[in-house]
C-alpha positions in Angstrom: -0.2 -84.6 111.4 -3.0 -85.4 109.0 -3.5 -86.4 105.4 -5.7 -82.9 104.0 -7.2 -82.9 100.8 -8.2 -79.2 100.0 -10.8 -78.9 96.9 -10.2 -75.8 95.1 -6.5 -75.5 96.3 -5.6 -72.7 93.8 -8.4 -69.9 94.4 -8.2 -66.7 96.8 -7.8 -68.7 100.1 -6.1 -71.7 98.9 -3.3 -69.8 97.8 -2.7 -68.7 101.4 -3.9 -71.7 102.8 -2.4 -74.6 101.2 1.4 -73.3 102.6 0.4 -73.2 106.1 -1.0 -76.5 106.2 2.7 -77.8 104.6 4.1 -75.6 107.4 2.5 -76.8 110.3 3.2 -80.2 108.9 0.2 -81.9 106.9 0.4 -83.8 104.1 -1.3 -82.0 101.3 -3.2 -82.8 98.3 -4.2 -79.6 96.2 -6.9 -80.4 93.4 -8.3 -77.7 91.2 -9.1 -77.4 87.8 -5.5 -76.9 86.7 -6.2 -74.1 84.7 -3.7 -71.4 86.9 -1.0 -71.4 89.3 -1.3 -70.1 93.0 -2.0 -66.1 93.6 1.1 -66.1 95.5 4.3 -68.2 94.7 5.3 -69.9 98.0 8.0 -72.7 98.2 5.8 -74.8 99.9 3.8 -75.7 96.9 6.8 -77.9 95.6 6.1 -80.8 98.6 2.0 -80.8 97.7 0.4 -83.6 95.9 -1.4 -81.4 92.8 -4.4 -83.3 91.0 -6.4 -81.8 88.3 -10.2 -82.5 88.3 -13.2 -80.8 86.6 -15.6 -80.8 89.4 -18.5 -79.9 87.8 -17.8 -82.7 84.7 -17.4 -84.9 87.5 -20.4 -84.2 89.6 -22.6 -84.5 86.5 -21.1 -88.4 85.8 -21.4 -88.8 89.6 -18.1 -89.8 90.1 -16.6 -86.8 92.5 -17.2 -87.6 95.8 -15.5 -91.9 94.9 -12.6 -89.7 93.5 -12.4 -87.9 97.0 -13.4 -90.8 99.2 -10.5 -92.7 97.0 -7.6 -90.2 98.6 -8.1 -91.7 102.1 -8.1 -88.0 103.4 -8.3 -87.7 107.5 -9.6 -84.3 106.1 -11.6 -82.6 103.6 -11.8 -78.7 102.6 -14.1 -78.3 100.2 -13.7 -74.4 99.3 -15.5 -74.4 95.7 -18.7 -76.0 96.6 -22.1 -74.1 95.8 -25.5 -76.9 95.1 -26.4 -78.9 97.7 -26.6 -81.4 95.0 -23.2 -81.7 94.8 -22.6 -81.8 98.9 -24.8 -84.3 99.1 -22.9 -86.5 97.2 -20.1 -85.6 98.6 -20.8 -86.7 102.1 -22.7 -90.0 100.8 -18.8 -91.2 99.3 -17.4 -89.6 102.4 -19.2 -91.1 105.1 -17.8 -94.8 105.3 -14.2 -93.1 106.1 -15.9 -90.2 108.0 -12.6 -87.9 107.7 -13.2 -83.9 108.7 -15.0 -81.8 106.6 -14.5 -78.2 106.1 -17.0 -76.1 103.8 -16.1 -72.7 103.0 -19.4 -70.4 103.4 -20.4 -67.1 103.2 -21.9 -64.0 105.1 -24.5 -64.3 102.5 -26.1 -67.4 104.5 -28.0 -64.1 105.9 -30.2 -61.6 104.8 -30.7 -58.2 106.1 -30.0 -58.2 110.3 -32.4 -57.4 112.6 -29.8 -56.9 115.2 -25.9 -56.3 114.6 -23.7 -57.2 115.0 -25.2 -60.6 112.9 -24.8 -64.2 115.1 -24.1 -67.7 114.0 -27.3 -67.8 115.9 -29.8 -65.7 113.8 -32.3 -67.6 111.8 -30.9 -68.3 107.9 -33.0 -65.2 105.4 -30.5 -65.5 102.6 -31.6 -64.4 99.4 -30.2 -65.1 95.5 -28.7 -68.1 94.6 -25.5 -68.0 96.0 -26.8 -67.3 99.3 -29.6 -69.6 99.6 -27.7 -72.6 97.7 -25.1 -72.0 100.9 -27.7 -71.8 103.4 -28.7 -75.2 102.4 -25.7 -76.6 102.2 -24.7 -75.6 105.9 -27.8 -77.1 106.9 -27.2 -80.3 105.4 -23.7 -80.7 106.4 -25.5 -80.1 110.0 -28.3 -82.5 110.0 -25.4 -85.0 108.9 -22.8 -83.9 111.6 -25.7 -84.1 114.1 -26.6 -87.7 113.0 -23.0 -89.2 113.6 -22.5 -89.2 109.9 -19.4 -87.0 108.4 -18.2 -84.2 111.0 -18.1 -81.1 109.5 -17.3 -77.3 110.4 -18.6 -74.2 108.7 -16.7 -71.3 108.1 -18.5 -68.4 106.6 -16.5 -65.9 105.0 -17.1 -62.1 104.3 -16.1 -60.4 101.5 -12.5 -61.7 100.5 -9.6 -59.5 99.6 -5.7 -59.6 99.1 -3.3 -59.8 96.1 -4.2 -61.2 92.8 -8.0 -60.5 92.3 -10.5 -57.5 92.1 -11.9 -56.5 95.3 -15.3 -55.0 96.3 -14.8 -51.3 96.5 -15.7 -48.9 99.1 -19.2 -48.4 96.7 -19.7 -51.5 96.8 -18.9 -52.7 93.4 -15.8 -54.4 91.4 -15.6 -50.8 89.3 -12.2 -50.4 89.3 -13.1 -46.3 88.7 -14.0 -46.0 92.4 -10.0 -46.0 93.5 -9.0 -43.4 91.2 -11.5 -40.9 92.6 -10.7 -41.2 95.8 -7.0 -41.1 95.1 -7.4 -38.0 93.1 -10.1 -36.2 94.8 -13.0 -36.2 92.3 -16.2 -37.2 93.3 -17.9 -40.2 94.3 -21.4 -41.2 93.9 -22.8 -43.1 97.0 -26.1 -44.2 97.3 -28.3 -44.6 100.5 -26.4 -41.8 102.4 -23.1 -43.9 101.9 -24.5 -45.8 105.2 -25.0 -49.1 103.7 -22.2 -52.2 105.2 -19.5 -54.0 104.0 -17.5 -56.7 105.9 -14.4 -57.4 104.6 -11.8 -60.2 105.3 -8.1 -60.7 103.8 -7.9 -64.2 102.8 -4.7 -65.2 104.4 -7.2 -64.4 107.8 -9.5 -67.1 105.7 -7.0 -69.5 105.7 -6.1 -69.0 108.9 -9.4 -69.9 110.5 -9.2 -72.9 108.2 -5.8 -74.3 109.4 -7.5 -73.4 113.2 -10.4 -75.8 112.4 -8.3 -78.8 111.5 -7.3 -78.8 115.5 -10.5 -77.7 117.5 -12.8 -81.2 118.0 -15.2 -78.7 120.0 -15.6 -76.6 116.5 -17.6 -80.1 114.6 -21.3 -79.3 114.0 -20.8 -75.3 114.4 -20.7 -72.7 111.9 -18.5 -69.2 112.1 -18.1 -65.9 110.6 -14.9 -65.9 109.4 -14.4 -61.5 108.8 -12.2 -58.7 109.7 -12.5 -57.0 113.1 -14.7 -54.5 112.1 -17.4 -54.0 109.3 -17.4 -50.3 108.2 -19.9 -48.1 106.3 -19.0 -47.4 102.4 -19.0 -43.9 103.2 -16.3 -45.1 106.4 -14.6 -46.8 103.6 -14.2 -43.8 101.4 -12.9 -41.6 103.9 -10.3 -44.6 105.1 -9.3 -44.6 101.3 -9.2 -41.1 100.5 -7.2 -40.5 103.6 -4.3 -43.1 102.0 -3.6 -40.3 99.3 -4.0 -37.5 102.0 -7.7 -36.5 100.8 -11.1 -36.1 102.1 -13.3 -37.9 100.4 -15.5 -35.8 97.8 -19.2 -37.6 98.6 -22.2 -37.4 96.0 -25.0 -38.9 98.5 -27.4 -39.5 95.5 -30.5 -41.9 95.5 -30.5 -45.5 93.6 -31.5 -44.0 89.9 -28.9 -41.7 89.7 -26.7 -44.1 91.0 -27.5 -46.2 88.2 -26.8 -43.5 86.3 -23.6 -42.8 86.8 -22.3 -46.2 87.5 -24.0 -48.4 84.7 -26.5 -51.1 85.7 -24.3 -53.4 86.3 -22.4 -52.2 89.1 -25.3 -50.4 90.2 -26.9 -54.1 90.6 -23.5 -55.3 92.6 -23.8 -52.4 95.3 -27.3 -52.7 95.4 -27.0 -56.8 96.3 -24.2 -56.0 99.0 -25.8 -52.6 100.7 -29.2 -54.6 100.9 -27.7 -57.5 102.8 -25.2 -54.7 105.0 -24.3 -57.7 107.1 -22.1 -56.5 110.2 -20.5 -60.3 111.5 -20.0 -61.7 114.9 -16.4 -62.9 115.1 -17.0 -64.2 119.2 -17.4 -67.5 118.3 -14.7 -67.6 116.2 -12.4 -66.3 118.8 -13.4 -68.7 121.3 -13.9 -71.7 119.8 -10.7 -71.5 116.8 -8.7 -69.0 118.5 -8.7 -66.7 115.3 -7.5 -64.0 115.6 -7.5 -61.3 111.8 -4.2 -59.8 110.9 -6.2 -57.6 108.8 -8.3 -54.5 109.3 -10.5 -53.9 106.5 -8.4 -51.0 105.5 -5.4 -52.9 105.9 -7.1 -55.7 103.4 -7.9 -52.9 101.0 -4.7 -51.6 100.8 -2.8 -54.8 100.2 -5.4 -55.3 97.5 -5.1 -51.9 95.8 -1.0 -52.1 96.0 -1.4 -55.4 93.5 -3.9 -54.0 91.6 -2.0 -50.9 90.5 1.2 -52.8 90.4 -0.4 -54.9 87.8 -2.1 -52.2 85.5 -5.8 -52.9 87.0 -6.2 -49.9 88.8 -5.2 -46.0 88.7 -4.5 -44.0 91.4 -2.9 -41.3 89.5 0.6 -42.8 89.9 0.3 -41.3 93.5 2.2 -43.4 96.3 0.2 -44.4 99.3 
C-alpha cells in the first residue's frame, strides 16, 4: 500500500476520498487549510495524518512544493491547484522523488464541442480563467510526464455535487430559488430554449476515479473526464426535478435579457458561462483505462444534494417530501 498525500483533503471530493484511500489501506496524509472539518464525518478520518498549510502563503515564499517533497509521499493528489505557477513548482520539488501525481481538472479544459459527446482527444478551446489556467496546467504536467520527469494523471471533473455545498441548478446557476419552483409548480425561466448542457458528477464518483488511478500504471501521461453517465439538457433537468414532487415542469423559454431580468445579473452570468460551454463528456476512457464506473445519475446527484440542502435550511421545497 502506499504513502498518499492528498492536498486539499477537506473540500467536496476529499471528504469522500480521503476514507476510501484509509479503507483500501494507504497511509494518508490530509493537508488543507484547517479552517473546517470534512463534509461528511467518517471514522476513518481518526487514522489520517492532518497538516494545516496555507497554500497560497506558501506558494508566494516558494516554500510549498519542499514542504510536499519533505513528506516522502509515493503519491500526490493535488485537488486545490489552479496557476500553472504554482504546478510548476510543484513538480520542480517533486521530481528528485518522482512519486504519482494526481491533479484534479475540469470539463472546463474545453470550450464549446464541435462534436459530442466531448473526447479527451479534442483540441483544448477553454475560455476564462479557470478554464484556461487548467488547460495549462494539464499540459504542463504532460510535457513533464512525457519527458520521464514526475508521472502524472489528469482527472477532469464535471460539475460536482453531493451533501454539504450548493450545487448548479437545473438553470444553470447556484440560485437556490430554482428548487422551490419546480417543487411547487410555479414557473421557471429558461433561456436558449432550456436546450443548453450540464454534466454533472457526485463527488464520491470523483473520488472514486481518484482511488482507481492510484493502481492503473497504463493511466500515467493520460487525462479523463471524470462525469456522470449522462449529461442532460436544463430543460431535461427540470422536468427530472419537477417530476420528484409529482409535477410537470412550468417552462418560461425566454431569451438572455429577460433572463437577466428575472434572475439578476449575477446568476444570469453563471448560466450564461455553463450553457455557453454545454460540454457533453466522454466517460470511455475512463471506463477502460480506471475501471470507473458512476454510482450516480445526474438526477440521483441532484437529489442527494437537494435532501442536504433542505435538511439544513438552504433550500425550500415547500416542506414537500420527495
Amino acid at each position: 500500500m502506499a504513502r498518499v498525500v492528498v492536498i486539499g483533503a477537506t473540500g467536496h471530493v476529499g471528504t469522500y476520498l480521503v476514507p476510501r484511500l484509509v479503507r483500501a489501506g494507504h497511509e494518508v496524509i490530509a493537508l488543507s487549510r484547517g479552517e473546517r472539518e470534512p463534509y461528511q464525518a467518517a471514522p476513518e478520518w481518526r487514522s489520517v495524518e492532518r497538516v494545516s498549510v496555507d497554500r497560497a502563503a506558501e506558494d508566494a515564499r516558494g516554500t510549498f512544493g519542499r514542504r510536499i517533497a519533505a513528506l516522502g509521499a509515493d503519491v500526490v493528489i493535488d485537488m486545490v491547484c489552479f496557476e500553472p505557477q504554482s504546478a510548476q513548482q510543484l513538480l520542480d520539488a517533486l521530481r528528485p522523488q518522482r512519486p504519482l501525481l494526481v491533479h484534479c481538472g475540469t470539463i472546463w479544459v474545453h470550450g464549446p464541442a464541435a462534436r459530442v459527446p466531448i473526447t479527451e482527444d479534442e483540441p483544448r478551446t477553454p475560455f476564462g480563467e479557470y478554464g484556461t489556467g487548467k488547460a495549462a496546467i494539464e499540459a504542463l504536467l504532460h510535457r513533464e510526464a512525457v519527458a520521464g520527469g514526475v508521472p502524472s494523471v489528469v482527472l477532469h471533473p464535471g460539475h460536482i455535487s453531493g451533501p454539504g455545498w450548493p450545487v448548479i441548478t437545473p438553470a444553470g446557476n447556484l440560485d437556490p430559488d430554482v428548487w422551490r419552483r419546480l417543487a411547487q409548480g410555479e414557473p421557471l425561466a429558461l433561456p436558449d430554449l432550456g436546450l443548453g448542457v450540464l454534466h454533472h458528477v457526485h463527488a464520491d464518483d470523483v473520488a472514486q476515479a481518484f482511488e482507481r488511478a492510484l493502481a492503473r500504471p497504463a493511466a500515467i501521461g493520460a487525462s479523463f473526464h471524470v462525469v456522470s453517465e449522462q449529461a442532460m439538457t436544463l430543460r431535461g433537468l427540470a422536468a427530472g426535478v419537477a417530476g420528484w414532487f409529482g409535477r410537470e415542469p412550468v417552462l418560461d423559454l425566454v431569451d438572455w435579457p429577460e433572463f437577466e431580468r428575472r434572475v439578476g445579473a449575477q446568476h444570469a452570468q453563471v448560466t450564461r458561462d455553463h450553457v455557453e460551454r454545454s460540454i457533453a463528456a466522454s466517460i470511455y476512457r475512463a471506463r477502460g483505462a480506471l475501471g470507473y464506473a458512476p454510482r450516480y445519475s445526474t438526477l440521483d446527484a441532484l437529489q442527494d444534494s437537494l435532501r442536504w440542502l433542505v435538511a439544513n435550511g438552504h433550500a425550500d421545497v415547500g416542506g414537500q417530501d420527495f
